[in-house]
C-alpha positions as CSV (number, residue, x, y, z in Angstrom):
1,X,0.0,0.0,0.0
2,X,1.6,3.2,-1.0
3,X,1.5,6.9,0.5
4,X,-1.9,8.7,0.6
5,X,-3.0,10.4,-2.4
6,X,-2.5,14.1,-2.1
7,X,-5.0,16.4,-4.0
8,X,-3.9,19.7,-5.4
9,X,-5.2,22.6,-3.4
10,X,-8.1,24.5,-5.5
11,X,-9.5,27.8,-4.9
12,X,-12.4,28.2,-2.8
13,X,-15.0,30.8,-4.0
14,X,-15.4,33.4,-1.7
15,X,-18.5,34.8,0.0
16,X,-18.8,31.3,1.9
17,X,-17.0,32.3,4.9
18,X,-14.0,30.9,3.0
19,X,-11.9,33.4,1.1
20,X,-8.1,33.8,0.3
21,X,-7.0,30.4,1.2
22,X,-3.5,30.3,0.9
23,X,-3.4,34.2,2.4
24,X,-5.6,33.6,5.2
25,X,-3.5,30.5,6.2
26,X,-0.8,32.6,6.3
27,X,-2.1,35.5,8.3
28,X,-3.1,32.5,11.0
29,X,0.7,31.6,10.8
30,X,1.8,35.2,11.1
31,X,-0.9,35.6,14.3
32,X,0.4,32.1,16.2
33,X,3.9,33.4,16.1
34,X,3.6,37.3,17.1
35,X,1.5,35.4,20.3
36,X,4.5,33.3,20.3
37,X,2.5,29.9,21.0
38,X,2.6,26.7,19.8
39,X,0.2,25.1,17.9
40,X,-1.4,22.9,20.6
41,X,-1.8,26.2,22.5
42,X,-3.2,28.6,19.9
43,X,-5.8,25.2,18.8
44,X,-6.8,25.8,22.7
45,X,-7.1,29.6,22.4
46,X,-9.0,29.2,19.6
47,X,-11.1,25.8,20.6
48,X,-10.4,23.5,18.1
49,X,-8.3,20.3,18.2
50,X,-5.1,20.3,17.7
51,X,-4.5,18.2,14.4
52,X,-7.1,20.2,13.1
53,X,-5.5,23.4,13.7
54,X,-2.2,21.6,12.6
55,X,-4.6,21.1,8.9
56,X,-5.0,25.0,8.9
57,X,-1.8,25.4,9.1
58,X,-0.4,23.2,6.7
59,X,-3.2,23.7,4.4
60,X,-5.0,20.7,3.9
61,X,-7.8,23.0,5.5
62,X,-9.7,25.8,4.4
63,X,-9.3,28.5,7.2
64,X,-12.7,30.1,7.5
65,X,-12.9,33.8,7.9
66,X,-14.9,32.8,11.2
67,X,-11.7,31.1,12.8
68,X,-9.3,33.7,11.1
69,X,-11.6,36.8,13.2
70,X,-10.8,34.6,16.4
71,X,-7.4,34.7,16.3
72,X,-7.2,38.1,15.7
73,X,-9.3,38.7,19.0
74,X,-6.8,36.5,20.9
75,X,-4.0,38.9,19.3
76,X,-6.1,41.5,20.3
77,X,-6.3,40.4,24.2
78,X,-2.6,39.4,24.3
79,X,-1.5,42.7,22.9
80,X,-4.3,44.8,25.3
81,X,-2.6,42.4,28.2
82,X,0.7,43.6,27.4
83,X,-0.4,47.3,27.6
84,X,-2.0,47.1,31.0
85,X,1.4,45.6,31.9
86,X,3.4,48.0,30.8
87,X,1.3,50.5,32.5
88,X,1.8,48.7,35.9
């Protein structure tokens, strides 16, 4: 039995809740390591498991806008945390 079959990635239409594929993935990337988490840890910021968030990543996943707003609200808190911080 060989290896899996791997299917190329194909654009998604937009207006879904799915746009950008390969940008958005990379903008989830880009959030995970400003927080400066790993990926088990922004999977539990977010609320999804980890090998899914792993799929995201890696892009056998569509990253729905839905998920994509999330991490930006955990970057968000983290950099609002930081501020108050700093204040103190």
């Amino acid at each position: 039995m060989g290896a899996p079959k791997r299917y190329p990635e194909r654009p998604i239409p937009t207006g879904h809740g799915v746009s950008d594929t390969e940008g958005n993935r990379q903008r989830l990337v880009t959030i995970r390591h400003q927080l400066g988490l790993t990926q088990r840890e922004m999977a539990e910021e977010l609320g999804v498991r980890t090998d899914s968030y792993t799929r995201y990543e890696i892009g056998t996943r569509s990253v729905r806008d839905k998920l994509l707003q999330a991490a930006a609200k955990v970057l968000a808190r983290s950099e609002a945390d930081k501020a108050v911080t700093k204040q103190t």
